[in-house]
C-alpha positions as CSV (number, residue, x, y, z in Angstrom):
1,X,14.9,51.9,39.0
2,X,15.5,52.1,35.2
3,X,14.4,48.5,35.0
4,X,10.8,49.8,34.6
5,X,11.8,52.0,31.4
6,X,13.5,48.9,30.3
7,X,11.1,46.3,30.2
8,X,8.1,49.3,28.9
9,X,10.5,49.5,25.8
10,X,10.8,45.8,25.7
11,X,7.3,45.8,25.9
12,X,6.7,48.0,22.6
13,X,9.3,46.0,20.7
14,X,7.4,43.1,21.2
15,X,4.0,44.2,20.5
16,X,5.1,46.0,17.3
17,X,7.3,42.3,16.2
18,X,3.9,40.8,16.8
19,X,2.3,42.7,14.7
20,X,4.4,43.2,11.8
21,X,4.4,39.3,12.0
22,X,0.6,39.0,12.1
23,X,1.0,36.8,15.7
24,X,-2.0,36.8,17.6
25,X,-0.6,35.1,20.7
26,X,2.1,35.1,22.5
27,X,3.3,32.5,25.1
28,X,6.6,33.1,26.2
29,X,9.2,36.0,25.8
30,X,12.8,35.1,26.5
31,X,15.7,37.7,27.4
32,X,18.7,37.4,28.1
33,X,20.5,40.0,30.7
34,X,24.0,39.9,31.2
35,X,26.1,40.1,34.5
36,X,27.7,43.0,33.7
37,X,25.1,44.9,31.6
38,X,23.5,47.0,34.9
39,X,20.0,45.4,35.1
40,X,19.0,43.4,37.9
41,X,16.7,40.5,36.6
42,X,14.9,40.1,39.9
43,X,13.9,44.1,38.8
44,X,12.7,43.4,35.7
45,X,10.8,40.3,36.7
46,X,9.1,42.8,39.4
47,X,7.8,45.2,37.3
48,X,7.2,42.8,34.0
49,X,3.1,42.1,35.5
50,X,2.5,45.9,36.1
51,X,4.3,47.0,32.2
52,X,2.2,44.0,30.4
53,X,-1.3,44.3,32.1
54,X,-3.2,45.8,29.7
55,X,-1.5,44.8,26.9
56,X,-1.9,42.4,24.3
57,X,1.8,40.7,26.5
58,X,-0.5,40.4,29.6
59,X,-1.0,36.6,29.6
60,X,2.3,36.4,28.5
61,X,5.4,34.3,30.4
62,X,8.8,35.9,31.3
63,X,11.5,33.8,31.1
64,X,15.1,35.2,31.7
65,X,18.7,33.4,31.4
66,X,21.9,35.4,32.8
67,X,24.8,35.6,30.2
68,X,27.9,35.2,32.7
69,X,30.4,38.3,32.4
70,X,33.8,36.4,30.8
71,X,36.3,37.8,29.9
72,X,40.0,37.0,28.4
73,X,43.3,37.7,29.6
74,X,45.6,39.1,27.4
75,X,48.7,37.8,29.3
76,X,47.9,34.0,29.9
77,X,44.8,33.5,27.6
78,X,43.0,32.7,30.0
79,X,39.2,32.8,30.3
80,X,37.1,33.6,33.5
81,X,34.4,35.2,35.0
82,X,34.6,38.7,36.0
83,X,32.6,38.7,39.3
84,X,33.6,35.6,40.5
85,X,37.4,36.5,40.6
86,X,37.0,39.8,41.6
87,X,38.3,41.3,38.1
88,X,41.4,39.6,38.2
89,X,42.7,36.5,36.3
90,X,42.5,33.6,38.6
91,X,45.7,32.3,36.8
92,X,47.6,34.9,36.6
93,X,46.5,37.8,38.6
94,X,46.3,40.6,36.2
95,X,43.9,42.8,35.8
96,X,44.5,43.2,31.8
97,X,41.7,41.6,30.0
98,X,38.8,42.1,27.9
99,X,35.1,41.4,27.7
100,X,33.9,38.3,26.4
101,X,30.1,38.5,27.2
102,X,27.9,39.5,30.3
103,X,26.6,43.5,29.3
104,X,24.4,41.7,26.4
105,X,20.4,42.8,27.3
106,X,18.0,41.6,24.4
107,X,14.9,39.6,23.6
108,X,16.2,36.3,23.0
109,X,12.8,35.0,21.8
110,X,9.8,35.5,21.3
111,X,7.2,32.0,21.9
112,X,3.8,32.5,20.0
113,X,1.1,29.9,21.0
């Protein structure tokens, strides 16, 4: 489970932003994980209490929004979601495309009190 390595380094970038931007509290940290980036959200949700207690983050809220995994096809223009059709144009069939969005995995926001 690299999710726990993940959301430690999350972690660190966060308290050092906070610092360097003299915030003393923090509500609410927002990140966004994509369908196709190889983290599982309900991981890093998981392991977010143990990473943060102790921490100046510890009273903190985790919010996370999934970036769907589009991409284009090069032969019809067409735009779709990768998982949901399998990796193949639904219009078309083919399996030329390329990535839109969905490997994206980054603190969205940061919500001080």
């Amino acid at each position: 489970m690299h999710e726990l390595n993940i959301v430690a380094h999350i972690v660190k970038t966060v308290e050092d932003f906070a610092i360097d931007n003299r915030l003393t509290k923090i509500d609410t940290l927002v990140l966004q994980i994509g369908e196709l980036s190889g983290v599982i959200p309900r991981y890093i949700e998981a392991c977010y209490p143990a990473v943060v207690e102790g921490t100046s983050l510890q009273e903190t809220k985790l919010k996370i929004e999934i970036v769907p995994g589009n991409a284009f096809c090069k032969e019809c223009n067409k735009v779709f979601n990768l998982l949901q059709n399998d990796f193949a144009c639904p219009d078309c069939g083919r399996n030329d495309w390329e990535i839109l969005c969905g490997k994206e995995l980054m603190i969205k926001e940061v919500i001080a009190c």
